[in-house]
C-alpha positions as CSV (number, residue, x, y, z in Angstrom):
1,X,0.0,0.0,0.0
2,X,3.2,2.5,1.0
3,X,4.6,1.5,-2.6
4,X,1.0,2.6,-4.6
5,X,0.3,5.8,-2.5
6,X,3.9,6.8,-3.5
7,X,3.3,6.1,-7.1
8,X,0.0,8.2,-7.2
9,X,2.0,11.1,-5.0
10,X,4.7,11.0,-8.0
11,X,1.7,10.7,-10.8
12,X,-0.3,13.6,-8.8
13,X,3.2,15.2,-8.7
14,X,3.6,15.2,-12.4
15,X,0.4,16.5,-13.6
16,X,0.6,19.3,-11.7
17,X,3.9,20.6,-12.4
18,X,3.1,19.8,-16.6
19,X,0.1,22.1,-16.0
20,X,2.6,25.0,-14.3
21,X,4.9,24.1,-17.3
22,X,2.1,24.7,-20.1
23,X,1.0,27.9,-17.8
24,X,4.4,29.5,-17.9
25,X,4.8,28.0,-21.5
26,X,1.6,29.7,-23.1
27,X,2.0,33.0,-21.0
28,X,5.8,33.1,-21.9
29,X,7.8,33.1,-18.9
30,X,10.3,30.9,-20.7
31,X,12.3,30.8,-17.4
32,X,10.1,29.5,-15.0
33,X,8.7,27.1,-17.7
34,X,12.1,25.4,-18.2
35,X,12.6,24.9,-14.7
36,X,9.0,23.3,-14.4
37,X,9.9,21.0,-17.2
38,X,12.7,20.2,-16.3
39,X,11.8,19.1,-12.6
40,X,9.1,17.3,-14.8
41,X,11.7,15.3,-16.7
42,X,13.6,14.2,-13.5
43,X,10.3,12.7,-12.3
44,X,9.4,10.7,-15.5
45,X,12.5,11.1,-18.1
46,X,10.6,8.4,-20.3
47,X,7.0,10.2,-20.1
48,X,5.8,11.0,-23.8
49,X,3.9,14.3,-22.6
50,X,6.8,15.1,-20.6
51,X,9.5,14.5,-23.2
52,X,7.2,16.2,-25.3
53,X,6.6,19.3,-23.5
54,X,10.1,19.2,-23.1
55,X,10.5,19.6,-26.5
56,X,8.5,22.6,-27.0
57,X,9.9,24.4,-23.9
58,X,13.6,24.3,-25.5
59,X,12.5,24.7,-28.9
60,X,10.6,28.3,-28.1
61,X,13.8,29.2,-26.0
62,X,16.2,28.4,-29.4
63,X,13.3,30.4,-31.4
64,X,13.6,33.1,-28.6
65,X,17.3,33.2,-28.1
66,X,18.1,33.0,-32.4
67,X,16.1,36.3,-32.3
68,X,18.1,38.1,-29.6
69,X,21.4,37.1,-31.3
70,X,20.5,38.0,-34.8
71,X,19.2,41.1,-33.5
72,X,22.2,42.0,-31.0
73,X,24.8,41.2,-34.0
74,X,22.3,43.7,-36.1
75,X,23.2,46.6,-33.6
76,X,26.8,46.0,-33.4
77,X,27.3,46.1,-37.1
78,X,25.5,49.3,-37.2
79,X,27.7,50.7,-34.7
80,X,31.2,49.4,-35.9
81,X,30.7,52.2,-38.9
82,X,31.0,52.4,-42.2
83,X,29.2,49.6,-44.3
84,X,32.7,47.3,-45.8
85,X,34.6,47.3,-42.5
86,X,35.6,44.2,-41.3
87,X,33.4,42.9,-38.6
88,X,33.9,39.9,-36.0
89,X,30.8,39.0,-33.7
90,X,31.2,40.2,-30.3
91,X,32.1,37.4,-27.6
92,X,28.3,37.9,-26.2
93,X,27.1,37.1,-29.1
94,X,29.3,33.9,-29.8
95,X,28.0,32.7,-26.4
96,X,23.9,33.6,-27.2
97,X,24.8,31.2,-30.4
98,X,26.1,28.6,-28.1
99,X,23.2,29.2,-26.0
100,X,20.6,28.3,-29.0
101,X,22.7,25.4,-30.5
102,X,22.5,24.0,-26.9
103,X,18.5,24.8,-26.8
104,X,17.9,22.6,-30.0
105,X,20.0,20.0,-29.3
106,X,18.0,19.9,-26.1
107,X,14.8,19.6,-27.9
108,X,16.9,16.6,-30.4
109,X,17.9,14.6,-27.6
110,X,14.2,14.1,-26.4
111,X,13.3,13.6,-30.3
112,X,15.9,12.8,-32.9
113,X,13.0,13.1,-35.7
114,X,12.4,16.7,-34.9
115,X,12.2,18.0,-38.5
116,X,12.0,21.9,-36.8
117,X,14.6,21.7,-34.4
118,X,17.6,19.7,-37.4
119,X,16.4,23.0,-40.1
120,X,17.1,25.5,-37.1
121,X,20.1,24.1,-36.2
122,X,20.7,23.9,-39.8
123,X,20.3,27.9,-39.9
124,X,21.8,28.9,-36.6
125,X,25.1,27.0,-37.4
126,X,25.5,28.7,-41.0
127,X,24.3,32.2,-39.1
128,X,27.3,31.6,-36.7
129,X,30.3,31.0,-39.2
130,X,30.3,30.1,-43.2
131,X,32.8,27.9,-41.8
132,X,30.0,26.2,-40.6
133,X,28.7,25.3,-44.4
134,X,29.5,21.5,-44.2
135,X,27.6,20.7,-40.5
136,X,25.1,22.9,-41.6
137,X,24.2,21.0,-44.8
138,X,24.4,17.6,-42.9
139,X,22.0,18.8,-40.5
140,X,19.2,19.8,-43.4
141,X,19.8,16.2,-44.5
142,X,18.8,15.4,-41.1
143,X,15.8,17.4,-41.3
144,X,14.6,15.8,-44.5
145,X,15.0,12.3,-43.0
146,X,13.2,13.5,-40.0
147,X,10.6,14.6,-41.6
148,X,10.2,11.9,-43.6
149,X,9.9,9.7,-40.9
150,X,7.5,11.6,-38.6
151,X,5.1,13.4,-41.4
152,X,3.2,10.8,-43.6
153,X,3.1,10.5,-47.1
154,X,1.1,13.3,-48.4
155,X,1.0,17.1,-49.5
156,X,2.2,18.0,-46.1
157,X,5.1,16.1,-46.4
158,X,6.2,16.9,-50.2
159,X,5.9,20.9,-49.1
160,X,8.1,20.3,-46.1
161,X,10.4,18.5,-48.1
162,X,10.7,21.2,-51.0
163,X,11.1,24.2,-47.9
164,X,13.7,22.4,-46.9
165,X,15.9,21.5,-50.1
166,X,15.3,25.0,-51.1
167,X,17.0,26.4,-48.0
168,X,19.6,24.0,-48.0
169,X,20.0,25.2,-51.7
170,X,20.3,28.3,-50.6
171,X,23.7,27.5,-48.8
172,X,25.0,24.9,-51.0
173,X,27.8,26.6,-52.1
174,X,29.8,30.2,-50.8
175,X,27.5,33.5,-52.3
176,X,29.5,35.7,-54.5
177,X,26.8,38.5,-54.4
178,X,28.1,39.2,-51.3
179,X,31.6,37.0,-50.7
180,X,29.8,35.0,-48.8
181,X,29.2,37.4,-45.9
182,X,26.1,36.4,-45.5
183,X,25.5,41.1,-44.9
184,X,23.6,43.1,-47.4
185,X,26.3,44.1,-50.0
186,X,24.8,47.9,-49.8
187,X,24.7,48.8,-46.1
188,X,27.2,46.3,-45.1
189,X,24.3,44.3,-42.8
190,X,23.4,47.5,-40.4
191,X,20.2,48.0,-42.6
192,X,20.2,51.4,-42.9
193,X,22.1,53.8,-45.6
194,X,22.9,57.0,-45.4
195,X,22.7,60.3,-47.8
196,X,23.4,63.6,-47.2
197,X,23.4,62.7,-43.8
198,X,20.0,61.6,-44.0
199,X,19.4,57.7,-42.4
200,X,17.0,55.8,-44.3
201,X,16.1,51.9,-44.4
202,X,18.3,50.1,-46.7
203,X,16.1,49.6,-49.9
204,X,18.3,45.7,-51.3
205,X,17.3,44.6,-48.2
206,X,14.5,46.3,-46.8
207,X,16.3,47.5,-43.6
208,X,16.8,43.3,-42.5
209,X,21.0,43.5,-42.9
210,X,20.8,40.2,-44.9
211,X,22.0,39.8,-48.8
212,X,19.0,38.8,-50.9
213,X,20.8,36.1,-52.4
214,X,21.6,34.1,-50.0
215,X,19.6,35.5,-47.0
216,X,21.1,34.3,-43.7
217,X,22.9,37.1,-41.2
């Protein structure tokens, strides 16, 4: 009897710190819902809703994080000056990278045949370093095999598919358009141009920093 009323104390447990996981989740206090889920996956590691949950919880932190270091290496190349200069990404946001690679291979260690999380990793590891070109293409292959064997046969699968050979495409080999920078050739990646000493939105790129052709900063 001491053995069952433990179990249902650990079941009770569970369900209630999944719902405080969703709550934070769906109201986006990312923090407290990674520490909910993860208490969650020290209960039950083997849980589907857990590992699940799980899943989403460090997949919406990559999304989140990816954001805040595209947009923090965004500032810093407009402030280093004139578009052309030679740039290298600040140390802080090296580690913000780090800190999304680590997110999504969180979210592929609970599910290998996480199409989403292999074509983000795909993207963040080409965003971090060209040098990156061969990983990063190996990763869109694992995103294709994912997807194949997690989305049935069907339109939904063929569309995925195509998305993703196109954007591994888009990487296959270095851009010339702009040597492979991966910046806007005409602002130099800040986004903004100026004339006359007038700042306006970059027009080749629309103000995003990112060269049309290959479209990754």
């Amino acid at each position: 009897m001491k053995y069952r009323a433990s179990v249902w104390r650990v079941v009770a447990d569970l369900e209630a710190i999944l719902r405080t996981a969703e709550e934070h989740l769906a109201a986006g206090r990312f923090a407290e819902a990674r520490a909910s889920v993860e208490e969650a996956f020290v209960l039950a590691p083997e849980d589907g809703r857990v590992r699940e949950l799980y899943g989403n919880v460090w997949l919406a932190q990559g999304i989140r994080l990816a954001g805040s270091a595209r947009e923090r290496r965004r500032r810093e190349i407009d402030r280093r000056g004139r578009p052309g200069e030679p740039f290298e990404d600040s140390e802080q946001v090296r580690s913000l990278f780090a800190e999304v690679l680590e997110a999504f291979d969180r979210v592929l260690a609970v599910n290998p045949n996480h199409a989403k999380a292999w074509s983000l990793k795909a993207q963040v590891l080409f965003r971090m370093d060209r040098s990156n070109r061969a990983p990063a293409l190996a990763a869109y292959d694992s995103a294709v095999r994912a997807l194949e064997g997690s989305v049935p046969e069907g339109p939904s699968r063929e569309t995925g598919r195509r998305n993703l050979e196109r954007d591994r495409r888009r990487i296959e080999a270095p851009c010339k358009a702009c040597e492979d920078t991966g910046f806007c050739p005409e602002c130099g990646g800040s986004g903004w141009r100026s004339t006359l000493g007038f700042r306006r939105k970059c027009e080749a790129c629309l103000g995003h920093g990112t060269c049309k052709r290959c479209g990754v900063l």
